[in-house]
N, C-alpha and C positions, 0 to 999 in steps of 0.2 A: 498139687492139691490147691484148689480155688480155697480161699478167705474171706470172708463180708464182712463188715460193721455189722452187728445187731443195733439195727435202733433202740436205745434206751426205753423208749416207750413197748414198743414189740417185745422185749425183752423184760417187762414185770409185766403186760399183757401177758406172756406165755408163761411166767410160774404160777400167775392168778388160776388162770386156766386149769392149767393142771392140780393144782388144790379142789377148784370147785369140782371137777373132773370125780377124782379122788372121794369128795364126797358123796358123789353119786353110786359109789360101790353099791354091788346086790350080793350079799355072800349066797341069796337062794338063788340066782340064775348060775353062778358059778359051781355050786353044787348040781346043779340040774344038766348044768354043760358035761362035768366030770364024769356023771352018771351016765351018759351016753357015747362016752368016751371022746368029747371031741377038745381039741386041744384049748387048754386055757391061758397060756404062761403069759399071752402076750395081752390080757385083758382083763377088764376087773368087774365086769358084767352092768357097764351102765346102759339103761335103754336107749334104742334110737330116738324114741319124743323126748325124751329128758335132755339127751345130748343137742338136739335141736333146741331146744327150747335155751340153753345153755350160750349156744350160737348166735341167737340172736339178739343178744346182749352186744354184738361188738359188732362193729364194720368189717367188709372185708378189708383185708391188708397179705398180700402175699408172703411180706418176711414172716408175719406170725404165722399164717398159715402153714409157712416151708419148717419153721420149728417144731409145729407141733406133726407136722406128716415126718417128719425127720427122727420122730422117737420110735418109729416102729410099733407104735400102740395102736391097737384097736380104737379106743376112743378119741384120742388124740387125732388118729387121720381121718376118722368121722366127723366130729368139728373143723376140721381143718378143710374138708370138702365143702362147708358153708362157706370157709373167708376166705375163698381162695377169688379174687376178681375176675368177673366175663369174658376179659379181654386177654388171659392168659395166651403166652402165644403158643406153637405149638411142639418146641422144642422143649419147655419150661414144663410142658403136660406131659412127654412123652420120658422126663426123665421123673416124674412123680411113680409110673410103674415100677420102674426097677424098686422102688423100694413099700410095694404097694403090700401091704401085712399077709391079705388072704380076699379071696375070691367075693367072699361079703363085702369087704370095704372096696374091690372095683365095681363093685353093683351101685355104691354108694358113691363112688367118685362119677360114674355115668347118671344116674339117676339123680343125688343130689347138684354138682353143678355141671358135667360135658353137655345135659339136655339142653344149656340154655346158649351156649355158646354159638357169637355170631356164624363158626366155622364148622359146627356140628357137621354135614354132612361127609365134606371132604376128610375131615379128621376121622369121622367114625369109619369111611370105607378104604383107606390105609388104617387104620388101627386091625379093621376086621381081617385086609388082606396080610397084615401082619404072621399070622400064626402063633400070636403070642396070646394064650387064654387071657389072662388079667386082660389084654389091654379091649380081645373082643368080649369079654363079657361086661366092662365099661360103657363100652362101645352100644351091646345089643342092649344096654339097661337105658343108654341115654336117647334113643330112637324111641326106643318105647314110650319114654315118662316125654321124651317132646311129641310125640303122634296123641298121645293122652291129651296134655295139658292145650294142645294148639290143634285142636280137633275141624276150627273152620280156616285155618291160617296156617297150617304144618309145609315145613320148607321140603317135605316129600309125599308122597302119594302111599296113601295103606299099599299099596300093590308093590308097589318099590319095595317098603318093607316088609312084605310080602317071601318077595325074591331074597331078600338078605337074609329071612327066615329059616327060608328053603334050602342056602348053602351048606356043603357035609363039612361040619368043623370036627376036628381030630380030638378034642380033651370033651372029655365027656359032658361034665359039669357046662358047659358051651355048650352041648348038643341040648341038658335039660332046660338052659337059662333059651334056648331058642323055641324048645316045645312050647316050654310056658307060656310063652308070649303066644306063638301061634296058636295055642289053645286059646289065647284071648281075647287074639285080632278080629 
């Protein structure tokens, strides 16, 4: 079992956090989740703008980041996807899956920071040939929101992504986060 110092500062960084966190509870989104039956234990219904908006109160700093992706919360690893730094390398990304909540928050780890990553493509096309859903539907979120966001400047061609569209992924919820997009492209 590996051990780290918590920086003193990262370390009242991350109870702050999780207070303001806290605050942002929705007792009606948590009832609304219930009523549909989907599972709630692991969250307490803050919105994605609110949590963003929450995030951009702080710098990135990887140890808070790994703190707050370390609690298993829903919100916690949504903020945590803002202060996570560009430069992450790719073994430090690839052990943030294993402990990734649910398929919404790899949407969010892709979309919010893999899109911006100097190494986006290589990382996404081992992630994709992985077989591991979390990590392609990261993966297929952060192609997307980078072909979006770098529409005259994208480090791949629509057509590339295209083809990575086209591939038959085995977990369903992967085959609809592929539709999606191709219905968009």
């Amino acid at each position: 079992m590996d051990f780290e110092l918590i920086d003193k500062t990262a370390d009242l960084q991350f109870k702050e956090l999780e207070r303001r966190i806290w605050r942002l509870q929705s007792g009606g989104t948590i009832d609304s989740l219930k009523a549909i039956g989907a599972e709630t234990s692991h969250q307490i219904g803050a919105s994605f703008v609110s949590l963003k908006q929450l995030a951009e109160r702080y710098t990135p700093n990887e140890q808070l980041a790994r703190l707050l992706w370390n609690t298993g919360k829903r919100e916690e690893q949504i903020v945590a996807c803002f202060l996570l730094p560009t430069d992450l390398n790719k073994e430090k990304i690839t052990q943030l899956f294993c402990n990734c909540l649910n398929m919404e928050v790899a949407g969010y780890l892709g979309s919010v920071y893999l899109h911006k990553h100097p190494h986006l493509v290589a990382l996404a096309e081992e992630y994709l040939d992985s077989g591991d859903a979390i990590q392609q539907t990261a993966s297929l979120s952060a192609l997307a929101k980078h072909l979006i966001i770098n529409k005259k400047n994208s480090l791949f061609s629509r057509e590339y992504f295209a083809k990575i569209l086209d591939r038959e992924y085995k977990d369903k919820f992967v085959r609809l986060t592929a539709e999606r997009y191709r219905f968009n492209l």
